[in-house]
Wavefront OBJ file of the C-alpha trace (Angstrom):
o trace
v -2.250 -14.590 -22.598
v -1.308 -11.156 -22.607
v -0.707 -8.738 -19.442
v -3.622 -7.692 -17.630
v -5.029 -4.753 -18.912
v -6.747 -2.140 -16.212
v -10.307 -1.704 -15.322
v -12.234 0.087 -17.890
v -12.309 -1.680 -21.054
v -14.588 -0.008 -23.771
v -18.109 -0.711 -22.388
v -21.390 1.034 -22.896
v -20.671 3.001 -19.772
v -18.228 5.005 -17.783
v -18.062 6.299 -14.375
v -19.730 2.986 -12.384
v -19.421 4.256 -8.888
v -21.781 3.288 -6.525
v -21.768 7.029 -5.301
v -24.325 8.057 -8.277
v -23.882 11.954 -9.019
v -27.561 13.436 -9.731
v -28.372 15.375 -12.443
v -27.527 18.974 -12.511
v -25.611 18.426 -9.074
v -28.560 17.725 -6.900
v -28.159 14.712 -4.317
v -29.312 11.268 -6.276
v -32.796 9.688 -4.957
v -32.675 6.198 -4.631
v -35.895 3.624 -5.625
v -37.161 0.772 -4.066
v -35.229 -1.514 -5.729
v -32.082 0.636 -6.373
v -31.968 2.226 -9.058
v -30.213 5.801 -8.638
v -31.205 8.761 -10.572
v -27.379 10.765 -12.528
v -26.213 12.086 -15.070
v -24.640 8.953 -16.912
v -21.761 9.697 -19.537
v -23.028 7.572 -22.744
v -18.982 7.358 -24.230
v -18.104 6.398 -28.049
v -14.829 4.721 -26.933
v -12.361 2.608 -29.565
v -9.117 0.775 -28.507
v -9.037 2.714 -25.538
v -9.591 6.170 -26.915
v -12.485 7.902 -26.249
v -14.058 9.971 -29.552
v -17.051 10.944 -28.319
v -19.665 11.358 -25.444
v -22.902 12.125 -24.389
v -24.463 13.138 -20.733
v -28.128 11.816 -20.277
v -30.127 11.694 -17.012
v -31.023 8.127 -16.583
v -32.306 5.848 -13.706
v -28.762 3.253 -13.716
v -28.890 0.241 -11.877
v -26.144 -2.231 -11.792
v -26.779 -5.702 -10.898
v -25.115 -7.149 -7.941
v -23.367 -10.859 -8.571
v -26.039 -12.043 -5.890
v -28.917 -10.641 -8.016
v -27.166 -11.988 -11.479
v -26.618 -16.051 -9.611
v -30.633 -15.297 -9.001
v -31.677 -14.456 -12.494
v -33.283 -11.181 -10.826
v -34.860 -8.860 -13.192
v -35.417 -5.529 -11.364
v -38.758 -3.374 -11.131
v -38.228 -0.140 -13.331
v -39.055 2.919 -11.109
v -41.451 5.208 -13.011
v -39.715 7.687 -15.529
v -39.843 10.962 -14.015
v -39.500 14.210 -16.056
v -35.991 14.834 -15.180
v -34.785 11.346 -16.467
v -34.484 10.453 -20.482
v -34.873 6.765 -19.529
v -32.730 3.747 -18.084
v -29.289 2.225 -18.114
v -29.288 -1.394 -17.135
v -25.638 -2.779 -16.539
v -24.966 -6.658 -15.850
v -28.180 -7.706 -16.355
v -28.844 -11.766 -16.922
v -29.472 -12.396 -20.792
v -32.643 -14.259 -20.184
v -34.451 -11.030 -19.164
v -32.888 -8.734 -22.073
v -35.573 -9.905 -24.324
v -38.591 -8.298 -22.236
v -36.809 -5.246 -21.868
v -36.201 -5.404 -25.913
v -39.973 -5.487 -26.700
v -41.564 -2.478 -24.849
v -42.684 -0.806 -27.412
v -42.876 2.291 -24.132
v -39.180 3.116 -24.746
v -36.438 3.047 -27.507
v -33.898 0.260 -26.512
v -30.485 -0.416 -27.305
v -28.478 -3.542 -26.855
v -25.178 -1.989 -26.035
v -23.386 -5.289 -25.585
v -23.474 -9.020 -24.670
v -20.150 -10.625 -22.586
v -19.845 -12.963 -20.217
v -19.560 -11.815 -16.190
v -16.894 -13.670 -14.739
v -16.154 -14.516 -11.206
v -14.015 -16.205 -8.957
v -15.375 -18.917 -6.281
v -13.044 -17.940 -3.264
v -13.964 -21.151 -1.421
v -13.125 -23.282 -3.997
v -9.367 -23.524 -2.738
v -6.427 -21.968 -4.837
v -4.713 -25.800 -6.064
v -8.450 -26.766 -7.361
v -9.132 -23.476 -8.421
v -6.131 -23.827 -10.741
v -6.569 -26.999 -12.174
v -9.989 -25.859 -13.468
v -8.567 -23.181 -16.131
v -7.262 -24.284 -19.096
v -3.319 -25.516 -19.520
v -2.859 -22.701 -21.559
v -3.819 -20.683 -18.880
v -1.815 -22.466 -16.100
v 1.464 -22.748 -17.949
v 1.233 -19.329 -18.911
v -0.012 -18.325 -15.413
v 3.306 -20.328 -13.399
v 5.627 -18.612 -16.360
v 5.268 -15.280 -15.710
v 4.955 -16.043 -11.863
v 8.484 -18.127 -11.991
v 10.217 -15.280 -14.487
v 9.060 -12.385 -12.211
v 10.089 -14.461 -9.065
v 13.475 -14.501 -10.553
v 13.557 -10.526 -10.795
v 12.878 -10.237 -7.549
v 14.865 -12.484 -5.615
v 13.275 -15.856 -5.656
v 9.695 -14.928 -4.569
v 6.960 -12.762 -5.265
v 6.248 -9.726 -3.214
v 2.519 -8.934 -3.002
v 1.175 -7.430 0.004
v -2.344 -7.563 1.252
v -3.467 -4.266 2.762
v -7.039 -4.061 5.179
v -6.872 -1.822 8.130
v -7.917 1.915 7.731
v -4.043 2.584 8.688
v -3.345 -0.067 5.730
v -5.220 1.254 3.272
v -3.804 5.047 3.914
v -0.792 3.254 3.285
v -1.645 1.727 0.071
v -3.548 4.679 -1.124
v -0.867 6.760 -1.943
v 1.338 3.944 -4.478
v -1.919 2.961 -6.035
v -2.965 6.324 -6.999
v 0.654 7.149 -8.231
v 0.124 4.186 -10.573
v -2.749 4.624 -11.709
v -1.952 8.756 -12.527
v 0.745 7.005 -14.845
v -1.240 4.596 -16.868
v -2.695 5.045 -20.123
v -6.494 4.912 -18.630
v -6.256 7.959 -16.528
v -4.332 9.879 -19.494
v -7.173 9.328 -22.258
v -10.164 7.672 -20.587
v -9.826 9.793 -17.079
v -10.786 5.998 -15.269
v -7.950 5.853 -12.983
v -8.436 5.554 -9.501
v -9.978 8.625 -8.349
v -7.925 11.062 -6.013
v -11.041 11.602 -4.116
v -11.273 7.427 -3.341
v -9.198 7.568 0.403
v -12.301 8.202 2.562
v -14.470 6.021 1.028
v -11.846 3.370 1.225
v -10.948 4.387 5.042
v -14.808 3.913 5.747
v -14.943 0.363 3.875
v -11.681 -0.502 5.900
v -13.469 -0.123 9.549
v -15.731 -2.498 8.565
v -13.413 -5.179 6.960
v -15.074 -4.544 3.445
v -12.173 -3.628 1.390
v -8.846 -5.507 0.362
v -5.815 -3.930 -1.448
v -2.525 -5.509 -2.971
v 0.389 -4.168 -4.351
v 2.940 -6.382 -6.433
v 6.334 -4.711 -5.434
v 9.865 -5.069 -7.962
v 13.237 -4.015 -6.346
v 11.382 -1.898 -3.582
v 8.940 0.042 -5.857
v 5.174 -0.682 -5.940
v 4.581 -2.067 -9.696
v 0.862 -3.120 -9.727
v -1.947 -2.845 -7.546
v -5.574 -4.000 -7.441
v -7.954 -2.328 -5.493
v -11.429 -4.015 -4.443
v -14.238 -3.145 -2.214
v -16.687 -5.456 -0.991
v -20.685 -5.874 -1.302
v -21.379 -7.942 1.491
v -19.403 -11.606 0.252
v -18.518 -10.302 -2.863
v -15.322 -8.228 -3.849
v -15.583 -6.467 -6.476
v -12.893 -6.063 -9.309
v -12.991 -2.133 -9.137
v -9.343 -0.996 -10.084
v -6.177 -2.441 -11.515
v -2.934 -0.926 -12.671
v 0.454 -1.147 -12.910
v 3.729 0.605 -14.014
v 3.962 0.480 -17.795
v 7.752 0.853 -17.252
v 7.510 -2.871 -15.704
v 4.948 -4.414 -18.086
v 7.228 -6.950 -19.691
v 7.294 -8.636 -16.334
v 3.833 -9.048 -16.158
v 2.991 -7.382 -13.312
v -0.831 -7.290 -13.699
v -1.005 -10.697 -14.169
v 1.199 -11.788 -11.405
v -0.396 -9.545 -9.098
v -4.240 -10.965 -9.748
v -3.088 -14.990 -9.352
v -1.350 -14.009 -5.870
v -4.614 -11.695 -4.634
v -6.518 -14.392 -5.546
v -4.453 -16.977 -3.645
v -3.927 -14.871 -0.736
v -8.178 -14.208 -1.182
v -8.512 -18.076 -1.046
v -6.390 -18.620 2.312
v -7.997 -16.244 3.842
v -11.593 -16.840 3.469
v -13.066 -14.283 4.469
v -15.060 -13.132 0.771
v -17.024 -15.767 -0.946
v -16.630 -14.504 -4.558
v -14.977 -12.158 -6.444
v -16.717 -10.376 -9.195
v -15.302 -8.961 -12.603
v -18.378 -7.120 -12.989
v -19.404 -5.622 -16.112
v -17.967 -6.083 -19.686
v -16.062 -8.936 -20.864
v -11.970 -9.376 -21.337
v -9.578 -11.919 -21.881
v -7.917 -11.395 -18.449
v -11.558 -12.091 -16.947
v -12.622 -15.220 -18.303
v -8.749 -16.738 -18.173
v -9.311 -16.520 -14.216
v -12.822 -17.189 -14.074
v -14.622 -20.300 -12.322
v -17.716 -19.397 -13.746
v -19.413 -16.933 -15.939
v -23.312 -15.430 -16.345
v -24.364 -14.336 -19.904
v -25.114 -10.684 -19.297
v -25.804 -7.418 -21.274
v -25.926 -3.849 -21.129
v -28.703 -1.960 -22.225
v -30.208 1.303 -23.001
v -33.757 2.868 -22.814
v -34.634 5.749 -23.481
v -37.615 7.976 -24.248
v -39.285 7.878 -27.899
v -37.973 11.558 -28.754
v -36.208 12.694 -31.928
v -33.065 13.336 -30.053
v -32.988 10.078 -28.278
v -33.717 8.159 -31.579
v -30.521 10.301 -33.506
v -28.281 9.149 -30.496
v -29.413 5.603 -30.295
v -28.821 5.326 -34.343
v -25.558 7.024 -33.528
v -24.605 4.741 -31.104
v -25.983 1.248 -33.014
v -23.700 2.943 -36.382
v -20.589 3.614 -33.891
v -20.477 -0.349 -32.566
v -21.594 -2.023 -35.572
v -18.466 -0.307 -37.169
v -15.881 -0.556 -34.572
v -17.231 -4.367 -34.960
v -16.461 -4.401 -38.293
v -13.234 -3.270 -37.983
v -12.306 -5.375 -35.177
v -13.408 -8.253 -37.360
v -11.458 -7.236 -40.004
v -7.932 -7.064 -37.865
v -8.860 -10.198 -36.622
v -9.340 -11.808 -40.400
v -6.307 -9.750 -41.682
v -4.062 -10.887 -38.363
v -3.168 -7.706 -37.711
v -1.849 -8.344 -34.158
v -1.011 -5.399 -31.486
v -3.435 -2.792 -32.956
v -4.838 -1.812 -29.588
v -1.227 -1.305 -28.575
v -0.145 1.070 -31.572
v -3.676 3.304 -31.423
v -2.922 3.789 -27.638
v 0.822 4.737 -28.110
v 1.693 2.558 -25.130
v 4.311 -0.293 -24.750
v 3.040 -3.729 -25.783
v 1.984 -5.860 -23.015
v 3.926 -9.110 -21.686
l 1 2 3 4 5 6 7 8 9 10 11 12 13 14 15 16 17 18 19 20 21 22 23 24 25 26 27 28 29 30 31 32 33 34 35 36 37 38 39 40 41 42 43 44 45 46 47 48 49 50 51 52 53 54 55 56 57 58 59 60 61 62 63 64 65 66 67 68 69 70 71 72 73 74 75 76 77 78 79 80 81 82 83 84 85 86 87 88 89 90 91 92 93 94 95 96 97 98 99 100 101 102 103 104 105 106 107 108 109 110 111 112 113 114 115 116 117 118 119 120 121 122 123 124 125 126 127 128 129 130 131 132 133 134 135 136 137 138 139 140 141 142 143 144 145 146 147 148 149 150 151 152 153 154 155 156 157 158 159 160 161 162 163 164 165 166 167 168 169 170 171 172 173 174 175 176 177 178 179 180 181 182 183 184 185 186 187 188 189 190 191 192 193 194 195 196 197 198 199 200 201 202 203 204 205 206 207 208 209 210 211 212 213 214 215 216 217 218 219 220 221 222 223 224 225 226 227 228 229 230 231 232 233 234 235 236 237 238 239 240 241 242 243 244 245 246 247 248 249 250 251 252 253 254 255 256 257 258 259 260 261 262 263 264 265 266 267 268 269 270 271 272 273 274 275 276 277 278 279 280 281 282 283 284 285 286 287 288 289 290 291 292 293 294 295 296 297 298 299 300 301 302 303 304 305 306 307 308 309 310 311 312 313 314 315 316 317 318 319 320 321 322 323 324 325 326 327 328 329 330 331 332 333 334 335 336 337 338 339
């Protein structure tokens, strides 16, 4: 299993915040069952590398891991003449087929994963045995060889408190201004993030970790809270460091420090699928992203735009994958390989 790669993988959508921008810089209404009116970048991202993108005002609505355990399909709110249509993120599978068929709106099936999660009650020993021996060995490797570097033991620390978290904001957004997402993706943690995550800290709904290597932070994870749920919002760490596996170290020790405390009942991976997600996951929820927008001729050329982008990125990636042409992602980014 490789290193953990940060947040952002290619997905239909970018810029997920819960704080919705509205379109043309007005303040977002909210519906009845959610669903924020923004300006939603539509990106043509490959391997990391964006090519492309497009700025649509859409009603977005993101389905909450409570919602997703439900099977909830939401209520679309009526399509008002500033918005081109919807963008429906983590929805269940069951309901994409309804969605599909009305013949009201063009739709696009952006893409299919599995949403993973984490049971935080289900203790960290249990917990472990249920991934795969692949996954443990590989897991207790990098954990002993990076335990090594550092003395013997692992230094992650757990950060809460409003003074905490202005504590940890600082390393994690030097990071994150290093890493390869923030240089060509601009998905970094935001500089702007400190007073949301002050406010989540006085009311106990954020946690924070850095992984620290010979007195430097070298990874950190970043993840607010909905309620029981924290949500896997940011990961990074110092590509300078990434043969020790930092990432990867630094999620099994969150998620064993998550698991002695108690305090969250699940931790969500959200949207879009990934290696590092289901290797960690106690469970999983067919999901997909969609698109729909109104039946005009400049919706229909950017929906066949965006069905010709993935169907040939999918080639392609089919074709490494046949040809075992390992590492690609690495050399189009220009970064170091991974542990």
């Amino acid at each position: 299993m490789s290193d953990v790669t940060p947040p952002m993988p290619r997905t239909a959508w970018t810029g997920g915040s819960s704080l919705a921008r509205a379109p043309h810089g007005g303040s977002a209404p909210a519906c009845a069952n959610d669903f924020a009116l923004a300006d939603v970048i539509i990106a043509y991202d490959i391997a990391g590398r964006r090519l492309a993108r497009i700025v649509l005002p859409l009603w977005r609505r993101s389905l909450t891991l409570a919602e997703a355990m439900a099977g909830d399909c939401p209520t679309l709110p009526q399509l008002v003449a500033s918005a081109q249509g919807y963008k429906l993120r983590a929805l269940p599978e069951q309901h994409a087929a309804e969605l599909l068929a009305d013949n009201r709106y063009l739709p696009l099936l952006r893409q299919r994963y599995e949403r993973s999660f984490v049971d935080l009650h289900a203790g960290f020993e249990p917990w472990l045995a249920g991934l795969s021996s692949n996954t443990r060995q590989t897991l207790r490797r990098k954990q002993r060889k990076l335990a090594q570097l550092c003395g013997g033991a692992v230094n992650v620390r757990v950060y809460r408190t409003p003074e905490e978290m202005a504590e940890f904001f600082p390393h994690a957004r030097a990071i994150s201004a290093a890493s390869y997402q923030e240089r060509l993706l601009a998905s970094g943690l935001p500089e702007s993030s400190l007073p949301v995550m002050l406010e989540l800290a006085e009311h106990d709904l954020v946690r924070g970790f850095l992984l620290w290597i010979d007195g430097r932070p070298a990874a950190y994870l970043y993840a607010p809270a909905q309620g029981d749920t924290l949500l896997y919002a940011y990961l990074g760490y110092d590509e300078a460091q990434a043969a020790h596996s930092p990432g990867s170290v630094l999620q099994l020790e969150a998620l064993r420090l998550l698991m002695e405390e108690r305090r969250f009942r699940w931790f969500d991976f959200a949207e879009g699928g990934g290696q590092h997600k289901q290797c960690f996951a106690s469970g999983t929820i067919p999901s997909v992203d969609l698109l729909l927008l109104r039946p005009t001729m400049r919706n229909r050329l950017i929906l066949w735009s965006l069905a010709a982008f993935d169907r040939t990125v999918g080639i392609g990636r089919e074709a490494v994958q046949r040809l075992g042409l390992r590492g690609w992602r690495r050399f189009i980014r220009g970064r170091a390989g991974a542990a």
